[in-house]
Biopython code that builds the backbone (N, CA, C, O; Angstrom):
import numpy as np
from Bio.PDB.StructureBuilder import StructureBuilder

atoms = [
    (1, "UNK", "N", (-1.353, -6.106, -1.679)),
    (1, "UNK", "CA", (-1.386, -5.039, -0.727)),
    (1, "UNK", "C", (-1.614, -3.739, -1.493)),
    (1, "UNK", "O", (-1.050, -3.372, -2.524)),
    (2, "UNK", "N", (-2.412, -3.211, -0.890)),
    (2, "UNK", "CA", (-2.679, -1.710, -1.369)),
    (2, "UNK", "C", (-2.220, -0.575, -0.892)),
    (2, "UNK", "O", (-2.685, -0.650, 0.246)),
    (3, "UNK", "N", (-1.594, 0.517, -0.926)),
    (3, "UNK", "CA", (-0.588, 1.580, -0.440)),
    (3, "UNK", "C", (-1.251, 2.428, -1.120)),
    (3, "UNK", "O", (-1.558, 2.254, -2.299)),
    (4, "UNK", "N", (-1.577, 3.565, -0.353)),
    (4, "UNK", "CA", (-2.442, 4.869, -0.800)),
    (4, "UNK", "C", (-1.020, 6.057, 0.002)),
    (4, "UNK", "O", (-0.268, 5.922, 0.967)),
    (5, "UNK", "N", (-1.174, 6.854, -0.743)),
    (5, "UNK", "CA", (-0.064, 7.834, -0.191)),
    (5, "UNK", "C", (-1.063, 9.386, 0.872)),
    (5, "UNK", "O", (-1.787, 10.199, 0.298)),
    (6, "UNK", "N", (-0.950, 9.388, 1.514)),
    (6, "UNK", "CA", (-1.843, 10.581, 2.438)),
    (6, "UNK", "C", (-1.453, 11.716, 2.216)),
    (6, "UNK", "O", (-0.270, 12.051, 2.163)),
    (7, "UNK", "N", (-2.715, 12.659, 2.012)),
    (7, "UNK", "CA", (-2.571, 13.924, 1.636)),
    (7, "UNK", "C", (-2.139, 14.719, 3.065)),
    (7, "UNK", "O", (-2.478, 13.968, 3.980)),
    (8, "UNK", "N", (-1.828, 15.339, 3.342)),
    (8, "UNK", "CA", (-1.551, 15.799, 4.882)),
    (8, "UNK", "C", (-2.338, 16.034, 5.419)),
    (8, "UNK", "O", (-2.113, 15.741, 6.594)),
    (9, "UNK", "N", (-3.842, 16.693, 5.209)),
    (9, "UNK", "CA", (-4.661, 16.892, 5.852)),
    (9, "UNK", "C", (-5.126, 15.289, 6.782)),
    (9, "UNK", "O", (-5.423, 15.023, 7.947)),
    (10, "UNK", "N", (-4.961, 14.435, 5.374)),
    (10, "UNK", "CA", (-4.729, 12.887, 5.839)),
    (10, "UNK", "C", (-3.994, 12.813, 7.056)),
    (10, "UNK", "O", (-4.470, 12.480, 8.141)),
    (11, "UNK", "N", (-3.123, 13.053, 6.890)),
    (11, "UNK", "CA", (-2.220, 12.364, 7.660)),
    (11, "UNK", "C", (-2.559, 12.782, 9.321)),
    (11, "UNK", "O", (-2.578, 12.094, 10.341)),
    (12, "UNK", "N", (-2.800, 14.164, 9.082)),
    (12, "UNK", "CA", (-3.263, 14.883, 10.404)),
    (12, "UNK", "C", (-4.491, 14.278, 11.085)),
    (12, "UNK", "O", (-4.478, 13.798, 12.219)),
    (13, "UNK", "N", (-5.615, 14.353, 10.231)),
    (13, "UNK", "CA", (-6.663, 13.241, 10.796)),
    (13, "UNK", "C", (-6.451, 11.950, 11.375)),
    (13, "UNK", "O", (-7.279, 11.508, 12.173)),
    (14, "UNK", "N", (-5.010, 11.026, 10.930)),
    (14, "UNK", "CA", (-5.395, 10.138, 11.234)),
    (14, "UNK", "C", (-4.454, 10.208, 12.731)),
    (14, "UNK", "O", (-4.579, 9.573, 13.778)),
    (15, "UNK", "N", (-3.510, 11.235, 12.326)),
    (15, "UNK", "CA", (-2.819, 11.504, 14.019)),
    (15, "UNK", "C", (-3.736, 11.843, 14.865)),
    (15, "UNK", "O", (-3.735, 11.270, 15.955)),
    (16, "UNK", "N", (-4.659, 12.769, 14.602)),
    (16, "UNK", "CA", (-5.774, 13.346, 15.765)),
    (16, "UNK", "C", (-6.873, 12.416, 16.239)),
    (16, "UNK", "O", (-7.388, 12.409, 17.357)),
    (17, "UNK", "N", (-7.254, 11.332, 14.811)),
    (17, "UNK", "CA", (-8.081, 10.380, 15.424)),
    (17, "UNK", "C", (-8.636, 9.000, 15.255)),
    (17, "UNK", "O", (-9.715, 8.516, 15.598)),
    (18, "UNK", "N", (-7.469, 8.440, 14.554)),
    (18, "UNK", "CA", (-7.259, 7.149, 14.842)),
    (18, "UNK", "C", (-7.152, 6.554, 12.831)),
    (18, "UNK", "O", (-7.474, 7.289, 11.897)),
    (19, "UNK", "N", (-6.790, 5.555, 12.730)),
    (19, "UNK", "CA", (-7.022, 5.070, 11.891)),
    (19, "UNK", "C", (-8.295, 4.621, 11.122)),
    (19, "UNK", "O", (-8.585, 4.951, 9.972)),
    (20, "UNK", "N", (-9.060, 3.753, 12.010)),
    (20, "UNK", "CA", (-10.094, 3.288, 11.606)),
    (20, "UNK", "C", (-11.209, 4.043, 10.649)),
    (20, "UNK", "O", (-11.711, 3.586, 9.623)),
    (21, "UNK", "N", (-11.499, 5.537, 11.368)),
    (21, "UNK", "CA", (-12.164, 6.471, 10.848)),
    (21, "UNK", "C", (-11.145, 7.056, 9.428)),
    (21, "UNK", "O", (-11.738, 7.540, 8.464)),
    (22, "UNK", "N", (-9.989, 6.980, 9.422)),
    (22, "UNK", "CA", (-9.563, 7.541, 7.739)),
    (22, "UNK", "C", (-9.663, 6.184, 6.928)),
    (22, "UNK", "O", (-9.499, 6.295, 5.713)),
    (23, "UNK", "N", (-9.923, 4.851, 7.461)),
    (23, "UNK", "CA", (-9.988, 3.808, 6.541)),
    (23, "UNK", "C", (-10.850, 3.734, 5.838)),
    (23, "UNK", "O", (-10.722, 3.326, 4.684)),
    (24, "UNK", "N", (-12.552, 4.312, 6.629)),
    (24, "UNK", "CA", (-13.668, 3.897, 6.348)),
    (24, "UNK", "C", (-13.537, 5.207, 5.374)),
    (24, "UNK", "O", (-13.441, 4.775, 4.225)),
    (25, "UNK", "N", (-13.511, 6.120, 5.378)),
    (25, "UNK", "CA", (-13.616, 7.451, 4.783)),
    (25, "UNK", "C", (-12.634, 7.210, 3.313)),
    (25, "UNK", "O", (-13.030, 7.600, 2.215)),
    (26, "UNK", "N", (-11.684, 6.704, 3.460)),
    (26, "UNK", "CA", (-10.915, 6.171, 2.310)),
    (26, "UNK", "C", (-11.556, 5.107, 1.449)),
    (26, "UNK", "O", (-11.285, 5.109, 0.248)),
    (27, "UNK", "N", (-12.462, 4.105, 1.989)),
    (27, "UNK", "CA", (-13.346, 3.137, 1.057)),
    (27, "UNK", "C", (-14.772, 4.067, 0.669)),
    (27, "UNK", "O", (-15.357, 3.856, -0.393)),
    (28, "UNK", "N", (-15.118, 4.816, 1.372)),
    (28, "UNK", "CA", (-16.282, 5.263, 0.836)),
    (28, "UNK", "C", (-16.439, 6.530, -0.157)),
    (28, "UNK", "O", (-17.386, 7.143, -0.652)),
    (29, "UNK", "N", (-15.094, 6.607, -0.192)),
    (29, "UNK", "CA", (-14.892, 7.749, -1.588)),
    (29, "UNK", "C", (-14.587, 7.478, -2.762)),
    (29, "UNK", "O", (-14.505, 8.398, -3.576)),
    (30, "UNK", "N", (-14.310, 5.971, -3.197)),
    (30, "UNK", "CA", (-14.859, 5.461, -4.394)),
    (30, "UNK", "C", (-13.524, 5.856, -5.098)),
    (30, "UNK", "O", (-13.494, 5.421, -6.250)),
    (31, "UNK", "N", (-12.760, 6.337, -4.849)),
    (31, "UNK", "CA", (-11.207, 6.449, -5.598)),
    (31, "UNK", "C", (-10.351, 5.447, -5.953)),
    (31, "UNK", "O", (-9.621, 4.727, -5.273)),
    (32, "UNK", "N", (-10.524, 5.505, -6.947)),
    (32, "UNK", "CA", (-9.012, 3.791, -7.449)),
    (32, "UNK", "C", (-8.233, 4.060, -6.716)),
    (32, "UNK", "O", (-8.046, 5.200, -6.291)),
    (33, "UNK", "N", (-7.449, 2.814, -6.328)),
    (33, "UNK", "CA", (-6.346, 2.409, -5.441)),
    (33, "UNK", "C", (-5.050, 3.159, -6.470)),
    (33, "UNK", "O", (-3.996, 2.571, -6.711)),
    (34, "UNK", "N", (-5.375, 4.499, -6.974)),
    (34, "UNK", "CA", (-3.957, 4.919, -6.990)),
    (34, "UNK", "C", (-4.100, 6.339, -6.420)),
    (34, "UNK", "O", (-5.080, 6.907, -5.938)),
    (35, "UNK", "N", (-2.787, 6.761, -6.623)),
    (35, "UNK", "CA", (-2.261, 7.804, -5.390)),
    (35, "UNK", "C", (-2.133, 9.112, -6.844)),
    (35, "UNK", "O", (-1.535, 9.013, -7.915)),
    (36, "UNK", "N", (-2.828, 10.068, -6.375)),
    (36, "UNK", "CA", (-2.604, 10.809, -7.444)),
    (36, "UNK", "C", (-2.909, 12.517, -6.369)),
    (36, "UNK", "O", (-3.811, 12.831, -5.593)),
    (37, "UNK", "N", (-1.213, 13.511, -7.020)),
    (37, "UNK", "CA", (-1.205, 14.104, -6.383)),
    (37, "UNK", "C", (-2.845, 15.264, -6.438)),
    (37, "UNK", "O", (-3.187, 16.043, -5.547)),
    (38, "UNK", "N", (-3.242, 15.123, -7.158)),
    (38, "UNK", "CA", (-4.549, 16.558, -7.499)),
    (38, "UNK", "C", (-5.562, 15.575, -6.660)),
    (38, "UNK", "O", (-6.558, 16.207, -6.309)),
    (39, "UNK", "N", (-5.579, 14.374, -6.295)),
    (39, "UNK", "CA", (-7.518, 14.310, -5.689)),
    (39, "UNK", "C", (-7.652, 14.633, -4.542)),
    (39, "UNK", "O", (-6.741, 14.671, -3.715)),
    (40, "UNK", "N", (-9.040, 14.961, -4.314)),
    (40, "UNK", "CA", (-9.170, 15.939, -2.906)),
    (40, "UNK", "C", (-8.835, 14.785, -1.310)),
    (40, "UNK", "O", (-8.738, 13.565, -1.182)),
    (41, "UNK", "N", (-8.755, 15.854, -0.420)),
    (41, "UNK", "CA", (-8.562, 14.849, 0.176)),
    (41, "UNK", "C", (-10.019, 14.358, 0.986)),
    (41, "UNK", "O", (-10.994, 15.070, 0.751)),
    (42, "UNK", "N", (-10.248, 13.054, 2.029)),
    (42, "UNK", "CA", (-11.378, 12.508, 2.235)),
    (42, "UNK", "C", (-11.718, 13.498, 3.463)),
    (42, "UNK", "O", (-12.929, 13.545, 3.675)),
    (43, "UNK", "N", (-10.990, 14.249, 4.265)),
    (43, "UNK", "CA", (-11.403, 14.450, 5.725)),
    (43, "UNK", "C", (-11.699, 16.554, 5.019)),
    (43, "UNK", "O", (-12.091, 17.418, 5.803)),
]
sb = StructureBuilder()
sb.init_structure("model")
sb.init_model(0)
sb.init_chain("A")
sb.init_seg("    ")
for serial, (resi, resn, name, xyz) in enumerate(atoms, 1):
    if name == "N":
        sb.init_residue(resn, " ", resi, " ")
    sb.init_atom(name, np.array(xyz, "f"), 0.0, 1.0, " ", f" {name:<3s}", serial, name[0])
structure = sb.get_structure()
């Protein structure tokens, strides 16, 4: 299992509009599966 930690802007996107769209946006930014507080966020 993979656990990514959400930047808030994250988190807000995915309250305003669904999951699916921060999933795809999360695979297509090419970021290793770790959680690091400085990378930008996807939205």
């Amino acid at each position: 299992m993979t656990v990514k930690a959400l930047l808030p802007k994250e988190l807000a996107f995915l309250l305003e509009r669904g999951k699916e769209e921060l999933l795809r946006r999360l695979a297509e930014s090419c970021e290793p599966h770790l959680s690091r507080s400085w990378r930008k966020p996807v939205v």
